[in-house]
C-alpha positions as CSV (number, residue, x, y, z in Angstrom):
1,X,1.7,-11.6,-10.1
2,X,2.3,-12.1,-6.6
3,X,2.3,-15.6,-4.6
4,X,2.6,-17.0,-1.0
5,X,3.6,-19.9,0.4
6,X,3.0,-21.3,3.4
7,X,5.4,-24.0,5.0
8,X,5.0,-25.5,8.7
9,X,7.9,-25.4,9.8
10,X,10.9,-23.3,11.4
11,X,12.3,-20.1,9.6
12,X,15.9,-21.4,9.9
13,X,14.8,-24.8,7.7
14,X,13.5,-23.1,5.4
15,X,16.4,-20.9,4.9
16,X,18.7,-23.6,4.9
17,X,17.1,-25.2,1.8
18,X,17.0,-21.7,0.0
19,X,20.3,-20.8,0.7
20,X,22.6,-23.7,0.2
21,X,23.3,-26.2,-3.0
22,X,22.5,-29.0,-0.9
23,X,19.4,-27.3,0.5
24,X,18.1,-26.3,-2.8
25,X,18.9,-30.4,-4.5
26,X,16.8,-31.4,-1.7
27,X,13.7,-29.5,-2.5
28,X,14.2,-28.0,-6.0
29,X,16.5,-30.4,-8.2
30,X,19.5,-32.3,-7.7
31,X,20.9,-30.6,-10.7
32,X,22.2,-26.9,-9.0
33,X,25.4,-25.3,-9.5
34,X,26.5,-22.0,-8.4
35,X,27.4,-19.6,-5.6
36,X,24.4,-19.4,-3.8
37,X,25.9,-16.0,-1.6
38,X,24.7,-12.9,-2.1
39,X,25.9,-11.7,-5.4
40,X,26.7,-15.0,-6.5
41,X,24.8,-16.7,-9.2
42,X,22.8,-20.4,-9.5
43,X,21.6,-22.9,-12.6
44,X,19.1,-25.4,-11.9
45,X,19.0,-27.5,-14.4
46,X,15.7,-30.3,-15.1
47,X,16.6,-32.3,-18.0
48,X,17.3,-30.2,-21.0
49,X,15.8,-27.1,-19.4
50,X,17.5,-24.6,-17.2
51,X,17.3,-21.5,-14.3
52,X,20.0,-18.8,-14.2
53,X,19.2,-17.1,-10.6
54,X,21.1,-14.0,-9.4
55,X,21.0,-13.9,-5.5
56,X,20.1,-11.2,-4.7
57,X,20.1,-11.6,-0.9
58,X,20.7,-14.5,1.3
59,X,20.4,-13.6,5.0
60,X,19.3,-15.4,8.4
61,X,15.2,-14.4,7.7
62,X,15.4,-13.7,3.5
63,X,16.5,-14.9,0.6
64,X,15.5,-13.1,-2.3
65,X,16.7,-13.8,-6.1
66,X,16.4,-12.5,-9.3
67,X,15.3,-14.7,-12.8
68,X,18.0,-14.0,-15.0
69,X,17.4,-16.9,-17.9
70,X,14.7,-19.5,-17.7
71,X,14.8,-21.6,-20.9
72,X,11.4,-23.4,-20.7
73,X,9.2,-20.0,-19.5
74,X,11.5,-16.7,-20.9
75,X,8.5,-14.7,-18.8
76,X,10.4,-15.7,-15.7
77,X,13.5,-13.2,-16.8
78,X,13.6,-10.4,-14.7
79,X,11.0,-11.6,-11.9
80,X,12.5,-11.4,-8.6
81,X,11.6,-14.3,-6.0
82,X,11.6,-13.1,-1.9
């Protein structure tokens, strides 16, 4: 499956809240932990539940990750987000 999104508003904004911890508790959850470099890994964690990301990528126009865990939707593992 394959979805856009479309955000009004610069490319640098949104790459700073994909690309830092503080970007992504801003927009995502307040519960991240991680590297968020390329290479590095992130949780994000709502409640009980929990993401494992692998970053993939993390440049000045992408940011691309892979699902490694995701304990509420298991389909997730193995998707790759861009």
């Amino acid at each position: 499956m394959k979805a856009t999104v479309v955000i009004s508003t610069s490319v640098s904004r949104v790459h700073d809240g994909l690309s830092s911890l503080d970007g992504l508790a801003g927009w995502w959850t307040p519960e991240v932990e991680g590297d968020p470099a390329a290479g590095g890994d992130l949780i994000l964690r709502f409640g009980d539940e929990h993401i494992q990301m692998h970053v993939d990528a993390n440049g000045p126009t992408a940011v691309a990750w892979t699902c490694r865990e995701h304990t509420k939707f298991p389909e997730w593992s193995g998707t790759r987000i861009t």
